[in-house]
Structure formats: C-alpha cells, structure tokens
N, C-alpha and C positions, 0 to 999 in steps of 0.2 A: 542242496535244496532244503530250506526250512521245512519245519515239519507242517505247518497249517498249508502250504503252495503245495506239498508234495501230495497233502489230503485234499484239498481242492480240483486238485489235476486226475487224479488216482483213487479218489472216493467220491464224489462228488458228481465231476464230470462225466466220469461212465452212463450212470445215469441219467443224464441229459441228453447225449450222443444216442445212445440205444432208445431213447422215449421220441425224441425228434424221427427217427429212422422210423419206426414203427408208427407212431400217427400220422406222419409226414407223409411216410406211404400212401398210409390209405384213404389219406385226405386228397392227394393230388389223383389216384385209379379213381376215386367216387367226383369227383369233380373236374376230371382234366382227363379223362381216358384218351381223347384224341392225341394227346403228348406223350403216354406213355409209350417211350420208343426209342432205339438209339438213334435216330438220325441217318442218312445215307449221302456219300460223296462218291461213291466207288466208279463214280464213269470215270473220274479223274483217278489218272494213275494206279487205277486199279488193281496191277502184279503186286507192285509195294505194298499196298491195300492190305490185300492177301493173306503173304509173305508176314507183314505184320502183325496183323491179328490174330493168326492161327498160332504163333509162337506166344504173343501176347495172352491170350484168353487162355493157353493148354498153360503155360506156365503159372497165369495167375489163380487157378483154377485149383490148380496144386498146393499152392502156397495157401490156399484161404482154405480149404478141407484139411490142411496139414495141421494149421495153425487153429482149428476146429477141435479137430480130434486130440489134437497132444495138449490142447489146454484145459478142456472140459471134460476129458477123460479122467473118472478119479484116478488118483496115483496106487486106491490100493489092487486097481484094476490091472496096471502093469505088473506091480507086484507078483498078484496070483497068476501073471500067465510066467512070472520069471523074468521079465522085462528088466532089466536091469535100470537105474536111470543115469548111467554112462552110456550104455547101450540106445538110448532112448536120445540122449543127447547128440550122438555121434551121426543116426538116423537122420534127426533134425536136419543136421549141419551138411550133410550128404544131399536130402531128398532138397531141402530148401535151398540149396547154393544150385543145385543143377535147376531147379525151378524156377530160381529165380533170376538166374543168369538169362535161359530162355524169356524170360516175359520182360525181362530188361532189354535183349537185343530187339524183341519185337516192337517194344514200346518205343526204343529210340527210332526205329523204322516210321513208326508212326508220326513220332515228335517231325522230324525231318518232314516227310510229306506234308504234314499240316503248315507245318513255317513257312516253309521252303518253297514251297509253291503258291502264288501270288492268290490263283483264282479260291483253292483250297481258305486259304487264309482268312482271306473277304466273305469266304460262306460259311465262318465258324462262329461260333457264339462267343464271349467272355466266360459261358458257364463250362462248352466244350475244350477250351482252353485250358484255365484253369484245373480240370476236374485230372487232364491228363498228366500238368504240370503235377499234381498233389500223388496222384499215382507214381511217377516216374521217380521224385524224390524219396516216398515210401520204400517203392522196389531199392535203393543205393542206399538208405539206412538198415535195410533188411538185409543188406548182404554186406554191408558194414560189421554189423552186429557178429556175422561168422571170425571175422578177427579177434573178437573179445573172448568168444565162446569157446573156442579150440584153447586160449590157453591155460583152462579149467578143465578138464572133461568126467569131473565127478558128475555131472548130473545136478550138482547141490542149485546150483541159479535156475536152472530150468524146473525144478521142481516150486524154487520163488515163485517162478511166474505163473504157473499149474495152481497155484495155491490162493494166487491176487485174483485170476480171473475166476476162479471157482467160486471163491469170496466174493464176487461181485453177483452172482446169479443167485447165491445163497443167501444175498443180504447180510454179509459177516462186515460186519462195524468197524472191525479189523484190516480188513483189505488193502488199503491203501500202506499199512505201515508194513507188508509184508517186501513190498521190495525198494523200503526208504533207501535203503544203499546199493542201490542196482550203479549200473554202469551210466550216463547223461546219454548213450546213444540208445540203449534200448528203453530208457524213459523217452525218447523223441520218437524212436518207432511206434510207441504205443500212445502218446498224445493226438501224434498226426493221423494213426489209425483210428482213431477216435473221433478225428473230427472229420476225415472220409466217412463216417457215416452218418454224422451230423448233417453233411450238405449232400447226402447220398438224396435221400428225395428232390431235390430239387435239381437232379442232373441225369443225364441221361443213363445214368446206371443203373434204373431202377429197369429197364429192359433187361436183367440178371435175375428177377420175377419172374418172369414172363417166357421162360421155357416153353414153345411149342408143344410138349411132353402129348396131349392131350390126341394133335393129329396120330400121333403113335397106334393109339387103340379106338381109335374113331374107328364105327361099325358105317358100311356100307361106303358108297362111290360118290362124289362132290357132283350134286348138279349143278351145270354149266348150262343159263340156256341165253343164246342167240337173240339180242335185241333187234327185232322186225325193223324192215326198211320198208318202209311206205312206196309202195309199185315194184316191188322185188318179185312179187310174185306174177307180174304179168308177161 
C-alpha cells in the first residue's frame, strides 16, 4: 500500500467516519426522532429471533468494549499495573475469538432468517440488509485477524495498533504511518470498521444510543389511564 493511500485511509478518513457518526447522529434524533429505532419482525420466527440476537448483541457487545479499552487505554497504563503486552495480546486473542465466534453464530442465525424467509425478506429495507451484511464480514475479518496474531505473540503489533488509534484522538500527524506495514487483513478490519460508522446514523444502529437505562431509576409508578367509552358507564 503507497504511502499517500495508506494516509488517506488511516489519517484522513478516521476523521470523516467519527465526524459523520457524530453529527449524523444528532441531526437525524433532532429531526427524525420517530426513526430513531431498530425496527421489529419478531412475530415471524421469533425463537430464531431470539436465539440470534442474544448471542449476536452479548458477543458483539464484547468485542466493541474490548476493542475500546485495549486501544484507548494508554500503554503506559498496562505497564504500571505489570500488564505485560504478550499478556495483553494473548487476552485479546482469547476474550475476542470466544466473542466473536458468539456474535458470528448469532448473526449468521439472523443472516439466514432475514434471506431465508420470503415474508421477513420483503419487510427489510436495502439499509437493514446491507448494515448486517457489513457487520457479518467485520465479525470474519476479525477473527481472521486471530491467525495473523498468534503467530507473533510479543505484543509488538498490538501495541502499533494502541498507538494509530491513540494518535488519532490525539490528533498525532503521525498516525497513519504507525502501522504502514501492518498485515492487508487487519488494515481491512479497520477500513470497514470505519466505514460502519460512517453509515452508522443512517441505519438502525443508532437504537445502540438509546439504552432504556433511564427507566432503571425512574422515581415513582407509570400512570396508565383508561380511555372512556361513551355509555360505559350506564
């Protein structure tokens, strides 16, 4: 990969991705609150549903606080706890293969239902389509990646990576040239992860905002009242 493509894709674009994601958001909640939502088919096929998503969402759920914490974490954070960064790596390749195996069988679960099924099919959008096809090929580069990684286990490339994304929130100029010679599968996982959040506001995945969290510590009981029928009471 030339070096001006590999700064385009890896310096450049981040900053596009993360700036669309973020205005994108708040322009579509301040203007389209009625969309903000994932969607429901669950009369149809419902178990599968289920079954799917719960593996789906717990796996992917993991994989995205994993990939949180181990890349925005300083390194000399590990350091002082003793962290080692083989130790850190082996972790990765452990917590994220079991993670993402889960969110891969759930999502093919889901793939299947959506295709598979005629009526499901005809009630999906081009954007719900798409958004899961871009997830499912993320999730199979992401555990792709486990092949490359094991046969390294110093730590040294994961620490590249710790290094390009820290560089990108820090506004280091640098960034992009930190992992010029990375491997073409894990520059794919991180293009495509990039552009998941790119077309993140415009899909239903922005219902990943929108944690109920709130009813949690809601004070007091939901009135519910009874809409009157005209002569009900005689």
């Amino acid at each position: 990969m030339s070096e001006y493509l590999n700064t385009a894709l890896f310096g450049i674009y981040p900053y596009i991705a993360l700036s669309v994601l973020a205005i994108g958001s708040i322009i579509r909640y301040d203007r389209e609150p009625y969309s903000w939502k994932a969607g429901s088919s669950q009369l149809l096929r419902r178990r599968q549903l289920v079954m799917g998503s719960v593996l789906f969402h717990i796996g992917v759920l993991v994989v995205f606080f994993g990939h949180l914490v181990g890349l925005l974490t300083p390194i000399a954070v590990f350091d002082a706890l003793g962290i080692s960064h083989g130790a850190k790596q082996i972790l990765a390749i452990v917590a994220g293969g079991v993670a993402g195996t889960l969110a891969l069988i759930g999502a093919t679960l889901l793939m299947h239902r959506r295709f598979a099924d005629p009526r499901i099919r005809k009630h999906s959008s081009f954007a719900d389509n798409a958004i899961l096809i871009l997830l499912y090929v993320q999730l199979l580069l992401g555990l792709g990646t486990i092949f490359i990684s094991v046969q390294h286990l110093d730590g040294h490339e994961m620490t590249t990576f710790m290094s390009w994304a820290q560089g990108i929130f820090t506004l280091d100029f640098r960034a992009a040239s930190y992992i010029m010679g990375a491997h073409w599968i894990f520059k794919a996982h991180l293009v495509l992860g990039l552009t998941i959040f790119l077309v993140f506001p415009f899909t239903r995945l922005v219902h990943m905002f929108s944690a109920p969290l709130r009813y949690i510590f809601r004070q007091g009981y939901q009135v519910v009242r009874r809409k009157p029928v005209p002569g009900a009471e005689k």
